[in-house]
N, C-alpha and C positions, 0 to 999 in steps of 0.2 A: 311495521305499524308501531306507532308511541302511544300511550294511555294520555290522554288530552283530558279526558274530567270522567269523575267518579262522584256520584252521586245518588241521594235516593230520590231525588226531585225528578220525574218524568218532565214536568213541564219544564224544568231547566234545561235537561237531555235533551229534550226538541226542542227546546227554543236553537240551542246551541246548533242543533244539526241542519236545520233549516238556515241558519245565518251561513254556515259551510257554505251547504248547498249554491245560497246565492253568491259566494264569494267563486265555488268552482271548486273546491274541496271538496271529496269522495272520503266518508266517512263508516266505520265500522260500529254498530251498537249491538249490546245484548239484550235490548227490552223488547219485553213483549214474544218471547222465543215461544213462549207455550200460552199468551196468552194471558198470564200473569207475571204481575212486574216484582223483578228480581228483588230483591234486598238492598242490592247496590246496582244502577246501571252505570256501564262505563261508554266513552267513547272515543277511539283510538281513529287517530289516521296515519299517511303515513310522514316517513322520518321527513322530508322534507317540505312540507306543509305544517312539519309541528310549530314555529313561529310564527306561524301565519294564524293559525289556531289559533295558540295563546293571545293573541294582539286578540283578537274576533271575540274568545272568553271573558277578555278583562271590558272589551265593549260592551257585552252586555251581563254583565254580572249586576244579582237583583243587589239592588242598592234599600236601605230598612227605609221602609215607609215615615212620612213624618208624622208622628203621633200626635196627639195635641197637647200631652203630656210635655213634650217640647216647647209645645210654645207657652210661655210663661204665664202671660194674659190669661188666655183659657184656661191654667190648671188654676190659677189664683181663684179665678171667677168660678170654678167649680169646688174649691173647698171653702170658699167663703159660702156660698150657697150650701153644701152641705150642713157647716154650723151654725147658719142660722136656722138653717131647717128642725137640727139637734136643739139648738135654745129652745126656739117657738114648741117644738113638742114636748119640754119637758115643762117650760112654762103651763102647756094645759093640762099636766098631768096634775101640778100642784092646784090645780086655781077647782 
């Protein structure tokens, strides 16, 4: 057996173990041994299925959400909105 992924992410650990499964790969995990999830779960198969693994991990490895902080537009339109919201209230503060 080779260490395929080490993780604290549960739902990564299953997502991973479950894409195995479908692919026909027989996998070993520590979670959930007592019922409480470990610090680090691993998940090991064996030696020659580990390339087949890693192809399978890099498939579905979480990819960072697109923020909207990304998209240029939107953060524009939201810190323009902010200062003007700063003017307009400081404006009533003095008036």
């Amino acid at each position: 057996m080779r260490e395929l992924l080490r993780t604290a992410s549960v739902s990564q650990a299953e997502s991973l173990r479950v894409a195995l499964e479908a692919e026909g790969i027989a996998s070993v995990s520590n979670a959930n041994l007592a019922g409480v999830p470990p610090g680090a779960i691993t998940l090991a198969v064996d030696e020659a299925d580990f390339e087949r693994g890693q192809a399978i991990l890099r498939d579905i490895q979480v990819t960072p959400s697109s923020r909207w902080v990304s998209h240029p537009r939107i953060a524009r339109s939201v810190i323009l909105g902010t200062l003007m919201l700063a003017v307009i209230i400081t404006a009533l503060c003095f008036l």
